[in-house]
FIZA-468383 format. One record per residue: x, y, z of N, C-alpha, C in turn; residue in three letters. Coordinates in steps of 0.001 Angstrom, whole numbers. Example, Ala and Ser with C-alpha at 12.3 -4.5 7.8 and 13.67 -1.06 7.14 Angstrom:
REM residues 2
<pt <13190; -5690; 7800>; <12300; -4500; 7800>; <13200; -3300; 7800>; Ala>
<pt <12850; -2250; 7080>; <13670; -1060; 7140>; <12900; 30; 7870>; Ser>
This chain:
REM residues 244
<pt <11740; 1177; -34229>; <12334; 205; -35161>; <13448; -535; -34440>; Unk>
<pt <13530; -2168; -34524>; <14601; -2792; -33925>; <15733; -2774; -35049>; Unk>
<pt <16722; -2404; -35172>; <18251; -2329; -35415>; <19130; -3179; -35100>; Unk>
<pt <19493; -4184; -35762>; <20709; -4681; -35346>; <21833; -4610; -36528>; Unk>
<pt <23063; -5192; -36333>; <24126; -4774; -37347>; <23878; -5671; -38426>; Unk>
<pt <23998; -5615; -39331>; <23963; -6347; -40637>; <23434; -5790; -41855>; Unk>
<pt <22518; -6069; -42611>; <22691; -5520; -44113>; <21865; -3957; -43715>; Unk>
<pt <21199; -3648; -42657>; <20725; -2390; -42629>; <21595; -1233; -42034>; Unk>
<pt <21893; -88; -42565>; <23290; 511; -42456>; <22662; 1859; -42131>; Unk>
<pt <22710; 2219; -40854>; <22221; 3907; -40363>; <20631; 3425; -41245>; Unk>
<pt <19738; 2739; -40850>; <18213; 2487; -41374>; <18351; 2599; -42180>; Unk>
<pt <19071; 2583; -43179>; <18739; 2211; -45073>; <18434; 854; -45367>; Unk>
<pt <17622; 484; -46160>; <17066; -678; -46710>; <18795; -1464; -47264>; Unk>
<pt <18190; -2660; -47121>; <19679; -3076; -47404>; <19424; -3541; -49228>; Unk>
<pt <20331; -4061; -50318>; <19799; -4002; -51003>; <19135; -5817; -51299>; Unk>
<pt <18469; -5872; -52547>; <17499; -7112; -52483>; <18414; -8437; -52677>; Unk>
<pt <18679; -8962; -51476>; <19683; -10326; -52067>; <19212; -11696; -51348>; Unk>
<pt <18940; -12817; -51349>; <18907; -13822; -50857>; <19484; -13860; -49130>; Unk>
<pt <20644; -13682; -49164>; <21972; -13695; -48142>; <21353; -12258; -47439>; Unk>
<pt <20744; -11336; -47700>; <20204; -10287; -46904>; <18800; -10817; -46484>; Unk>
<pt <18028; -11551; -47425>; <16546; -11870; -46532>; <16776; -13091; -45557>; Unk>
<pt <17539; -13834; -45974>; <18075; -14373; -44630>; <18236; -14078; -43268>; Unk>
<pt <19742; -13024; -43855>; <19924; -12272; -42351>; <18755; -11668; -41571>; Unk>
<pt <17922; -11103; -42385>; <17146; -10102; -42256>; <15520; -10890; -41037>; Unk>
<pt <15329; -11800; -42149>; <14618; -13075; -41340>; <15346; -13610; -39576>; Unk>
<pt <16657; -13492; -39840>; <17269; -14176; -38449>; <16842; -12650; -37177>; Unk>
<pt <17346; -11802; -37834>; <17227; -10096; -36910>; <15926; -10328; -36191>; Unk>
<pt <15319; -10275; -37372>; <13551; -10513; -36778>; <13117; -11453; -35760>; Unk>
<pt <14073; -12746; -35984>; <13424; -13645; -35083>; <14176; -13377; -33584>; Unk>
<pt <15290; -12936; -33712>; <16473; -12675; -32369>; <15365; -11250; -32019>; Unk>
<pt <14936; -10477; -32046>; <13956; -9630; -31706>; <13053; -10044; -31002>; Unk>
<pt <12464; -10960; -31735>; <11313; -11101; -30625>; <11644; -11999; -29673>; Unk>
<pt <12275; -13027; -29542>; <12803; -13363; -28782>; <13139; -12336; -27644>; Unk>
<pt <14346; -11457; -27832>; <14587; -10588; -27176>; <13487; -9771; -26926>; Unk>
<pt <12389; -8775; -27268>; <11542; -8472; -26564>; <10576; -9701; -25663>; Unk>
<pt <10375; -10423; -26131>; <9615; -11688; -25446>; <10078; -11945; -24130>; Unk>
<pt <11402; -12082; -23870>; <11967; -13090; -22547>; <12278; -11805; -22005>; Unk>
<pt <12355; -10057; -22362>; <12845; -8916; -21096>; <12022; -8889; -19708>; Unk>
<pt <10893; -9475; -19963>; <10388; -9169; -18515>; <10883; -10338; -17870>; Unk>
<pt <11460; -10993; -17810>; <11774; -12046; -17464>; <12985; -12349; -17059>; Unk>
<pt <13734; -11524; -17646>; <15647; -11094; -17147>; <15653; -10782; -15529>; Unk>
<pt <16675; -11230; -15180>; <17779; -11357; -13698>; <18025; -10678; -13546>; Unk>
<pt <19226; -10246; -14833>; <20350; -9517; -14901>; <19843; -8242; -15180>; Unk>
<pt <19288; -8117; -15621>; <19212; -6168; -15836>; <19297; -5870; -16870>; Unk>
<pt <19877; -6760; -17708>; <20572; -6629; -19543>; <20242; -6635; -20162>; Unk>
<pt <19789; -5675; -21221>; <19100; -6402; -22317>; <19484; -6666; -23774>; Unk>
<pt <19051; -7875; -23950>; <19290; -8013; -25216>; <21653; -8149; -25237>; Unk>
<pt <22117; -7081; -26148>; <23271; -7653; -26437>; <23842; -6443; -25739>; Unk>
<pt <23396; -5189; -25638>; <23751; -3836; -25187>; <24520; -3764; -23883>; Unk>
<pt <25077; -2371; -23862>; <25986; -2599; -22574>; <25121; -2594; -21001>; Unk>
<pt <24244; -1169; -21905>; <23249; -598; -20640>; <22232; -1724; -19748>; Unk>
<pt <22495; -1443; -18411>; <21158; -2445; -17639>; <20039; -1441; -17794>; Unk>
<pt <19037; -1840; -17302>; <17672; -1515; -17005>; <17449; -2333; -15963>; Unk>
<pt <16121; -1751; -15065>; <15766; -2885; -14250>; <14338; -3771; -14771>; Unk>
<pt <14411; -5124; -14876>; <13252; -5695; -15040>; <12251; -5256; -14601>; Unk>
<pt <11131; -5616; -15296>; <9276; -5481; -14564>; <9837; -5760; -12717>; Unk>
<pt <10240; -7327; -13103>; <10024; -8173; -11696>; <10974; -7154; -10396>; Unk>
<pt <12060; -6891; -11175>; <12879; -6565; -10065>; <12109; -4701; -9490>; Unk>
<pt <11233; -4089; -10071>; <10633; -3018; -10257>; <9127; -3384; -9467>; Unk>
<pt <8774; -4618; -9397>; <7634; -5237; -8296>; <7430; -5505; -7548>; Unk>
<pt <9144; -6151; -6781>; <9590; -6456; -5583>; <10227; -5692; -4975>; Unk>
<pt <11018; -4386; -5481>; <11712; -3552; -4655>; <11413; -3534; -3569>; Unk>
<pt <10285; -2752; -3431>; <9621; -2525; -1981>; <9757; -3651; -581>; Unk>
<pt <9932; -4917; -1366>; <10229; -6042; -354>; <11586; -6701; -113>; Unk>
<pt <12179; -5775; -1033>; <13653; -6196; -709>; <14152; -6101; 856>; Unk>
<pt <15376; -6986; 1429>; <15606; -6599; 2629>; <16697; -6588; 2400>; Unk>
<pt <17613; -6285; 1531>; <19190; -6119; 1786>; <19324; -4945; 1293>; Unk>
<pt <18740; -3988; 596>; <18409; -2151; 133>; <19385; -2695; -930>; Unk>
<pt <20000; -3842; -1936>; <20690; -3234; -2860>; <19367; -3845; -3991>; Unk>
<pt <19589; -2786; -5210>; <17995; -2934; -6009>; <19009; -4023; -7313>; Unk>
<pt <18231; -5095; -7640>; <18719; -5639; -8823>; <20113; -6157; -8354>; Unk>
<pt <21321; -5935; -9548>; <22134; -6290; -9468>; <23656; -5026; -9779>; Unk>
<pt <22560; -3833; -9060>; <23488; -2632; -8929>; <24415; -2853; -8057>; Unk>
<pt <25614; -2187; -7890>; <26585; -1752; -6648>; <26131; -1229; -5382>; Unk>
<pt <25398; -73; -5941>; <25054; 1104; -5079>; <23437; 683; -3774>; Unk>
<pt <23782; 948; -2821>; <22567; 374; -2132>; <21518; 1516; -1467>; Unk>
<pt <19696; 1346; -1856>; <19138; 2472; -1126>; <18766; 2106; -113>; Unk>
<pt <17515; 2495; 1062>; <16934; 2694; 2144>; <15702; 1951; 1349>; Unk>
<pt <14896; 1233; 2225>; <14156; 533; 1886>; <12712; 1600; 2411>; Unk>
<pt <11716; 1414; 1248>; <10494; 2304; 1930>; <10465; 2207; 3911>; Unk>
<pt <10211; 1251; 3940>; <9867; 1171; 5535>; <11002; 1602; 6257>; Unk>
<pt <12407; 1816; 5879>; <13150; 2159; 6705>; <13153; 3654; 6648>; Unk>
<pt <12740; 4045; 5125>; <12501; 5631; 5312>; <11519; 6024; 6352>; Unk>
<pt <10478; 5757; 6154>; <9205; 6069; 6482>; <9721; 5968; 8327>; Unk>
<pt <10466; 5014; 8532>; <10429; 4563; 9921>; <11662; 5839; 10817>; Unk>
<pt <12141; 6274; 10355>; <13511; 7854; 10440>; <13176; 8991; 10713>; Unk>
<pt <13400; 8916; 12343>; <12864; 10136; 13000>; <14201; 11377; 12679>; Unk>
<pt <13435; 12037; 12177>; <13852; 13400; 11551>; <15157; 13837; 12152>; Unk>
<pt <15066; 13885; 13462>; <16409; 14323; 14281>; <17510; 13479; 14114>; Unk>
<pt <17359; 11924; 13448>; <18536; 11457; 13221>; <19287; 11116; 12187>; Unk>
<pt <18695; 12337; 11032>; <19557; 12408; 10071>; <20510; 13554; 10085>; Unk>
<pt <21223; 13814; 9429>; <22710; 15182; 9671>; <21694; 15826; 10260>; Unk>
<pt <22634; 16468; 10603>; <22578; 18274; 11244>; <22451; 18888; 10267>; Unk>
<pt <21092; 19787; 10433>; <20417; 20318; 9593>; <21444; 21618; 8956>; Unk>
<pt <21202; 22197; 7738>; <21923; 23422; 7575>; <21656; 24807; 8038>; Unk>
<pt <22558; 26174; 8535>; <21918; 27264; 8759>; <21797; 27561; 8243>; Unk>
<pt <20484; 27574; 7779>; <19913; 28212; 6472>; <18160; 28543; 6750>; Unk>
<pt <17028; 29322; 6075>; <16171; 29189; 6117>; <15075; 28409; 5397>; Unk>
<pt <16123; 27127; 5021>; <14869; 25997; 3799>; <13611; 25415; 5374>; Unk>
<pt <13860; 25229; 6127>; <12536; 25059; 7166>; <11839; 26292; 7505>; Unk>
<pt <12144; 27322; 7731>; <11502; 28544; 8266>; <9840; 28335; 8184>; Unk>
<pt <9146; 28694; 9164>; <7750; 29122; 8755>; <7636; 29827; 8501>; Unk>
<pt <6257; 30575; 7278>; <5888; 31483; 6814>; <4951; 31343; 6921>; Unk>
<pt <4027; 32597; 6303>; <2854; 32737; 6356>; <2041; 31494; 5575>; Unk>
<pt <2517; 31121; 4591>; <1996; 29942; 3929>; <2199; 28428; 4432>; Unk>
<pt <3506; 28335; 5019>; <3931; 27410; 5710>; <3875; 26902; 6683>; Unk>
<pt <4211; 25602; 7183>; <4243; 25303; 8973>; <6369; 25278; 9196>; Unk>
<pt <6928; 24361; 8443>; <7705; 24251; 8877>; <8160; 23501; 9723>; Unk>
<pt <8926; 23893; 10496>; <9687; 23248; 11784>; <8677; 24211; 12949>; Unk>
<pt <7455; 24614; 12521>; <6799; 25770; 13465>; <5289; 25550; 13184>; Unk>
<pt <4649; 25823; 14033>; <3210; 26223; 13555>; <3016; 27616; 12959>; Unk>
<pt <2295; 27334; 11954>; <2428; 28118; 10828>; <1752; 29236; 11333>; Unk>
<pt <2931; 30829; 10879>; <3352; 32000; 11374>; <1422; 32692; 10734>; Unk>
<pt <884; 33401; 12124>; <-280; 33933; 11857>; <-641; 35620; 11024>; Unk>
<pt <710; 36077; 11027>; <1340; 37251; 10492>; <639; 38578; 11156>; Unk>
<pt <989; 37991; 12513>; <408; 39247; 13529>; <1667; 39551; 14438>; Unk>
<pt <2248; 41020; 14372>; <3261; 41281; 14907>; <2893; 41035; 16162>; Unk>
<pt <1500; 41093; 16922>; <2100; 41525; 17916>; <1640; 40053; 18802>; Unk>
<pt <1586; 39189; 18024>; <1228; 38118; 19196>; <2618; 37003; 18962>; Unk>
<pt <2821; 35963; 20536>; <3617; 35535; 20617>; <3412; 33935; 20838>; Unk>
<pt <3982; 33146; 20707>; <3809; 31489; 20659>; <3629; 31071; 22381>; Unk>
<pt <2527; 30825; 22969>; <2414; 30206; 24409>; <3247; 29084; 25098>; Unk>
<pt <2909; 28956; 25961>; <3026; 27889; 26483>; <2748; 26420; 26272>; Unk>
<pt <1243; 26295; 25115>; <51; 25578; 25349>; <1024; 25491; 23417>; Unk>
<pt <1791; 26341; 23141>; <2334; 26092; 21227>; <1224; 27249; 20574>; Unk>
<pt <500; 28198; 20992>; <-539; 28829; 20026>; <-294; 30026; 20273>; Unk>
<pt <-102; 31005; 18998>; <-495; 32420; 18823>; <-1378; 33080; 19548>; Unk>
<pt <-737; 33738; 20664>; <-1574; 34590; 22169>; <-1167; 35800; 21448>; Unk>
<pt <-1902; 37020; 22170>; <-1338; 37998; 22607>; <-1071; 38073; 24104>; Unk>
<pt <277; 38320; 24873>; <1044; 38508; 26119>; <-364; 39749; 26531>; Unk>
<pt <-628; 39511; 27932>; <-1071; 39854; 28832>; <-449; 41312; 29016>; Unk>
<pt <-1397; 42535; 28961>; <-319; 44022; 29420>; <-1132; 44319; 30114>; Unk>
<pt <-700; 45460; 30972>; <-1042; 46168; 31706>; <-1349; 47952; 30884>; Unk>
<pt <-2431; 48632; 31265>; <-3245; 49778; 30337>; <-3638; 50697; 31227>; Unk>
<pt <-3071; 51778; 30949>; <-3217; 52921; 31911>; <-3798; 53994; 31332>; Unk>
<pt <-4814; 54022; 32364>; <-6104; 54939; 31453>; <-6180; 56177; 32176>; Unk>
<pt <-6628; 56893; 31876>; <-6474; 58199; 32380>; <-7721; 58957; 31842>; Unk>
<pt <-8914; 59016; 33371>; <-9949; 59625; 33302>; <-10620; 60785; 34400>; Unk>
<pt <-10597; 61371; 34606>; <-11134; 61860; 35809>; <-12191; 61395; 36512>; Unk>
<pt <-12990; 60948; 37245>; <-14306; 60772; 37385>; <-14395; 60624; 39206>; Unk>
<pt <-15441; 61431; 39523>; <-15864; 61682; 41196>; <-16330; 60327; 41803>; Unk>
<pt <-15854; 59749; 42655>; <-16042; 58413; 43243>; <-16643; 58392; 44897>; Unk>
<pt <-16292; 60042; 45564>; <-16888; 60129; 46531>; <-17176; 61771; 47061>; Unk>
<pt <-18294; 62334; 47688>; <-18667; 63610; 48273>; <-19245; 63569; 49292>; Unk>
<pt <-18853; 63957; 50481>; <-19706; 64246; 51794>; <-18384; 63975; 52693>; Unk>
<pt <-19117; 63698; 53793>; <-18620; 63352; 55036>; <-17138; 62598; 55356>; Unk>
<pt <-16441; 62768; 55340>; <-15471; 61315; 55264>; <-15243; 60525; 56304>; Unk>
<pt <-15203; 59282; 56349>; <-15081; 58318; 57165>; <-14180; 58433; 58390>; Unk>
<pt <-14556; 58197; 59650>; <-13272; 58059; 60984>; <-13107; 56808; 61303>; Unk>
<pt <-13661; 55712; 60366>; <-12711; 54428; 60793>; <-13030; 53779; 58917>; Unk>
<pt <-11873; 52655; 59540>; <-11601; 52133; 57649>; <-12964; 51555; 56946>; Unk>
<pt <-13097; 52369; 55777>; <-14180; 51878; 55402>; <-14146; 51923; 53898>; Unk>
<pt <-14850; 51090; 53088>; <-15266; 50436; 52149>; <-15003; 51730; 51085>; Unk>
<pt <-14074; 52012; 49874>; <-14925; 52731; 48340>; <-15119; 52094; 47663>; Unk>
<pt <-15619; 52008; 47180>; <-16053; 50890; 45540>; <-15827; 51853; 44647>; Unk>
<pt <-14883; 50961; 44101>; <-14432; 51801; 42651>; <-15012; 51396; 41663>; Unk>
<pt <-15314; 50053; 41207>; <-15708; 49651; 40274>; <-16631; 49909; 39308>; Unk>
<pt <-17083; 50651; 39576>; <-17907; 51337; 38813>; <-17653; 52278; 37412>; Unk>
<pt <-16372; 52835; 37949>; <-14909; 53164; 36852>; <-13755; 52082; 36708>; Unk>
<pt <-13519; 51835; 36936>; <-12189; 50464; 37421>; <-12585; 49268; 36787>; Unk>
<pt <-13778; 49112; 37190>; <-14535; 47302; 36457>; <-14051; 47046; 37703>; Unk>
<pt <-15129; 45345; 37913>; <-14712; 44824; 39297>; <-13385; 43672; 38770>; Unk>
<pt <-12273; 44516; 39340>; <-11045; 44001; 38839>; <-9915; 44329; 39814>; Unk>
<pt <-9092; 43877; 40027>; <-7896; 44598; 40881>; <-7299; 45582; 39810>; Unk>
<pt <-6419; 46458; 40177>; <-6244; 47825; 39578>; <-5369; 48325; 40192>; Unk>
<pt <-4119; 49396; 40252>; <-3584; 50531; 40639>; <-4482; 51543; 40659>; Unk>
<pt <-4731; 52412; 41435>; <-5574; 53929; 40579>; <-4222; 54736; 41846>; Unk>
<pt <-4996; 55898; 41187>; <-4384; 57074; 41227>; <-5484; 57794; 41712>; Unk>
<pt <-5416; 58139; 43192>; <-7073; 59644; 43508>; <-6480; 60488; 43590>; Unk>
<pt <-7044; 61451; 43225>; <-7195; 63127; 43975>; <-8009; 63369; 44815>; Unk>
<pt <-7424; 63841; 46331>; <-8340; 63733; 47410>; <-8072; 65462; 47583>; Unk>
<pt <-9544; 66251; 48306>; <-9801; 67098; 47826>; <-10534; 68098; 49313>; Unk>
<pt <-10090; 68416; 50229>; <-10559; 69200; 51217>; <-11326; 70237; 51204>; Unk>
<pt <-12496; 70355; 51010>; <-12831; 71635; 50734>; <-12741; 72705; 51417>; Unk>
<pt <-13211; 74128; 50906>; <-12999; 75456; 51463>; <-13844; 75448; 52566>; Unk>
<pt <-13279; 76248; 53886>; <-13959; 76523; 54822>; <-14384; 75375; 55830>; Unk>
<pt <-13738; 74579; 55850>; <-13771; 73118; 56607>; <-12578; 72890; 57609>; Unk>
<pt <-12562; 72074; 58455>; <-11544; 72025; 59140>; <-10311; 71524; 58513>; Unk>
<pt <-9355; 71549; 58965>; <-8451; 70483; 58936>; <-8081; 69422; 58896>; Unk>
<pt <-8601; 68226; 58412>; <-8641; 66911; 58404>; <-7292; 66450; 59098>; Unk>
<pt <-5990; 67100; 59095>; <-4900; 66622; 59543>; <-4507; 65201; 58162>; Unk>
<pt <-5108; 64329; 58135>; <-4277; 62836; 57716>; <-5575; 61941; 56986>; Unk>
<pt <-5467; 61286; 56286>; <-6456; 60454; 55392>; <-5673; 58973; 54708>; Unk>
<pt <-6119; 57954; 55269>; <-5209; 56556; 55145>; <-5833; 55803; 53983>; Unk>
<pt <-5518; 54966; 53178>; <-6338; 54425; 52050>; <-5226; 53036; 51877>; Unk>
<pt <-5969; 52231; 51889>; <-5005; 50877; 51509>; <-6316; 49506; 50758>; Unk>
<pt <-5760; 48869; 50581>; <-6501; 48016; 49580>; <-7493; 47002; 50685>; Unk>
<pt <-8634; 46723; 49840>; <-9801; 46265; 50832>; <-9668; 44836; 51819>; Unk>
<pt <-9287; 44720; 52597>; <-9361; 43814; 53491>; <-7687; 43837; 54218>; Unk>
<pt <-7199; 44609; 54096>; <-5777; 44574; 54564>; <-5575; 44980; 55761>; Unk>
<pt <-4837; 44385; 56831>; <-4688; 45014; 58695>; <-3860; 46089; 58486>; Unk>
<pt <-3344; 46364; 57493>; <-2181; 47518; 57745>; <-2226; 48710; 55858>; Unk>
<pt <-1673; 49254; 55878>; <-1373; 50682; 57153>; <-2317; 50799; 58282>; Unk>
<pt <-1790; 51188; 59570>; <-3413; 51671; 60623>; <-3199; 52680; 60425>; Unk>
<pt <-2795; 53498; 59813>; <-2617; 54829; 59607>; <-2761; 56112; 61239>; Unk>
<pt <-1559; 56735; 61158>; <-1504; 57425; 62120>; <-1166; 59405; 61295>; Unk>
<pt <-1249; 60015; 62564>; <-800; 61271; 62235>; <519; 61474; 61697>; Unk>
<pt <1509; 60928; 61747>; <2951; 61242; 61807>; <3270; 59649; 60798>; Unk>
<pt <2437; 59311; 59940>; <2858; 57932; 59231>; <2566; 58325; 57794>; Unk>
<pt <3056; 58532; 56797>; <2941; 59357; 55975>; <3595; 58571; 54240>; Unk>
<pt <2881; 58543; 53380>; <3623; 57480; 52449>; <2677; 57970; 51004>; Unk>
<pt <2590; 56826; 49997>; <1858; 56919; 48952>; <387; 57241; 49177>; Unk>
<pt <185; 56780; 50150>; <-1284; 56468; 50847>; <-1936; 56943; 52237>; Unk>
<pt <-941; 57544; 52352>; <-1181; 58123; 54102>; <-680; 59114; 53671>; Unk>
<pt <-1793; 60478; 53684>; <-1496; 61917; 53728>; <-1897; 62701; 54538>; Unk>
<pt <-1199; 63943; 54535>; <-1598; 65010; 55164>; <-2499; 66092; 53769>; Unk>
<pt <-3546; 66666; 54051>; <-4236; 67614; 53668>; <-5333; 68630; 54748>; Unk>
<pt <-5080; 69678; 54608>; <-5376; 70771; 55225>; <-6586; 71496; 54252>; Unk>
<pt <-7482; 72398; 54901>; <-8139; 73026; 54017>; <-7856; 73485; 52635>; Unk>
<pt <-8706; 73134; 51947>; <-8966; 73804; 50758>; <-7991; 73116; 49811>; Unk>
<pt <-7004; 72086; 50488>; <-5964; 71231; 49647>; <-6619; 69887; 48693>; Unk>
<pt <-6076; 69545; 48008>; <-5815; 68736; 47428>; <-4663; 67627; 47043>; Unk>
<pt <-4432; 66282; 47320>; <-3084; 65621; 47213>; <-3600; 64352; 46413>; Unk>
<pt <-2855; 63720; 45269>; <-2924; 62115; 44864>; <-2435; 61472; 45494>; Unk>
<pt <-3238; 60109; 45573>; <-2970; 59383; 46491>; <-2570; 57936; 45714>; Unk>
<pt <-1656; 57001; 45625>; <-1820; 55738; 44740>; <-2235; 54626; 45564>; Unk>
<pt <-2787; 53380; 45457>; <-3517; 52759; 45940>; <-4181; 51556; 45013>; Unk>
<pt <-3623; 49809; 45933>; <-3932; 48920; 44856>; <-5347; 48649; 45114>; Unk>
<pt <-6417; 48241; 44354>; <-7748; 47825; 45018>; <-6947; 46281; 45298>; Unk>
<pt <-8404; 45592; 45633>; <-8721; 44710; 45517>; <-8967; 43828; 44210>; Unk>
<pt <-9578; 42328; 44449>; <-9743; 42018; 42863>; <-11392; 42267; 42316>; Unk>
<pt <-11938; 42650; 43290>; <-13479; 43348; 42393>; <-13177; 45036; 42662>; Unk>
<pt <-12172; 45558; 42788>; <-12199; 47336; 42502>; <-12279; 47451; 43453>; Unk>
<pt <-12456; 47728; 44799>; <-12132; 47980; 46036>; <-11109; 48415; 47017>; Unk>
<pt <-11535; 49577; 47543>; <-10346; 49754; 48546>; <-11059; 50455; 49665>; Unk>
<pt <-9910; 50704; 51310>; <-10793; 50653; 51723>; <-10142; 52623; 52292>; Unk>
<pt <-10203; 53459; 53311>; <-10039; 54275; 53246>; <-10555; 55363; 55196>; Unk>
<pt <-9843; 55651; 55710>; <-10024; 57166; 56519>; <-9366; 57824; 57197>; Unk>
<pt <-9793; 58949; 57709>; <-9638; 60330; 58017>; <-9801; 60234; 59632>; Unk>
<pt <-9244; 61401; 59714>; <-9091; 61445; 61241>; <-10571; 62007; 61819>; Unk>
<pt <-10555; 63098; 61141>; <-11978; 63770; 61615>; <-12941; 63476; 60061>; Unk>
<pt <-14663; 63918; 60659>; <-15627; 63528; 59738>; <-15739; 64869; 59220>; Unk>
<pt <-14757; 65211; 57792>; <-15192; 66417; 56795>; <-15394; 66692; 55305>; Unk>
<pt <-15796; 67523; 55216>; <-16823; 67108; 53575>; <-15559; 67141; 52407>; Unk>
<pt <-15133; 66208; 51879>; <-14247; 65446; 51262>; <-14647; 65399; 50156>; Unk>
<pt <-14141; 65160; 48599>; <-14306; 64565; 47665>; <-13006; 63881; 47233>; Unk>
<pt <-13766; 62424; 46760>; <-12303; 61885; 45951>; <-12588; 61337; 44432>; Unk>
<pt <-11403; 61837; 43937>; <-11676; 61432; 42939>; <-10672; 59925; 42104>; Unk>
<pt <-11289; 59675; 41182>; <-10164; 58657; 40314>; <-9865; 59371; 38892>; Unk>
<pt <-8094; 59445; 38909>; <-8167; 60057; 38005>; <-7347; 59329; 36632>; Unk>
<pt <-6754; 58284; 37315>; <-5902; 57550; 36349>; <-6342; 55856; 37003>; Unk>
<pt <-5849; 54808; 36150>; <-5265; 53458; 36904>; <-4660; 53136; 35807>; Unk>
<pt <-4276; 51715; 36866>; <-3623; 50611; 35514>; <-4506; 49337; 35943>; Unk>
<pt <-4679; 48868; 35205>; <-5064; 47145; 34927>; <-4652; 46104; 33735>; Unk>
């Protein structure tokens, strides 16, 4: 209902007088008028009231405004394109707080968290698991007979995978055999250790009958290492651990 001041008092009918259908006739016509010409206002105003509004027009063109103040407000905004155009880093300094955090549902300021403890963000930006090293621990016989008097070839791989590796042997003299004195083992293609009697380390041992000693030793990268003894005697070696 349009309202203006005169014979209608808080919406009560005013009562029946000449001098009221008059007025009453004028209200009506200042109404439509006034709804008629609002889309059409400058100013913001409507009608006699204090309050602005913004016109249709000024509500059509915003978007193309270039001075950011809207209508005939004080206050001035950011124009779509200048938002849109505002690289993130150059508004304030963000708060310490967790309103960006990624979560499981979220991306964030992050690529969104895969909710696996144990993997970590790469190089490349993607959920890896870090590369370890696994130390297994098996026994298994890798050589029996004769043992070698110049450097020669074991293939491990067969337990190991053809992989480079640490292992761990147990080298194993048997009963009633000579003395081997010394047994050299170093990784496959390497000039050194030359292994001597009196040179003695992780990998260069002494074993005597009926002994047994571990030996550590890196392969190669297909499982390989290479390995000998002073004299040719019936030997076993074994693998009893690695890492890879």
């Amino acid at each position: 209902m349009y309202i203006k001041v005169g014979p209608f008092n808080n919406g009560a009918p005013p009562a029946l007088s000449a001098a009221n259908m008059d007025q009453i006739e004028t209200q009506y016509s200042e109404a439509v008028t006034d709804i008629g010409t609002h889309a059409a206002l400058t100013t913001g105003t409507h009608g006699a009231g204090a309050s602005t509004i913004a016109t249709t027009a000024n509500i059509t063109t915003h978007s193309g405004l270039t001075t950011g103040v809207h209508g005939v407000c004080s206050g001035t905004v950011a124009k779509v394109v200048d938002i849109v155009a505002t690289k993130l880093d150059d508004f304030t300094t963000l708060d310490d707080n967790t309103d960006l955090n990624s979560t499981t549902t979220e991306h964030g300021l992050l690529k969104k968290l895969n909710n696996v403890a144990t993997n970590y963000m790469n190089g490349q930006g993607n959920w890896a698991t870090p590369p370890s090293a696994t130390l297994t621990v098996a026994e298994t016989q890798v050589f029996n007979g004769n043992s070698p008097t110049a450097w020669t070839d074991l293939d491990l791989s067969g337990v190991i995978g053809a992989n480079p590796a640490i292992v761990w042997l147990k080298v194993y003299s048997g009963a009633g055999g000579a003395n081997i004195s010394w047994a050299g083992f170093r990784i496959n293609g390497d000039a050194e250790p030359t292994a001597t009697a009196t040179a003695y380390g992780s990998n260069i041992i002494h074993c005597g009958v009926a002994d047994f000693i571990y030996v550590v030793v890196p392969t190669d990268a297909n499982g390989i290492i290479e390995w000998i003894t002073n004299l040719a005697k019936a030997i076993t070696v074994d693998v009893v651990g690695y890492i890879k």
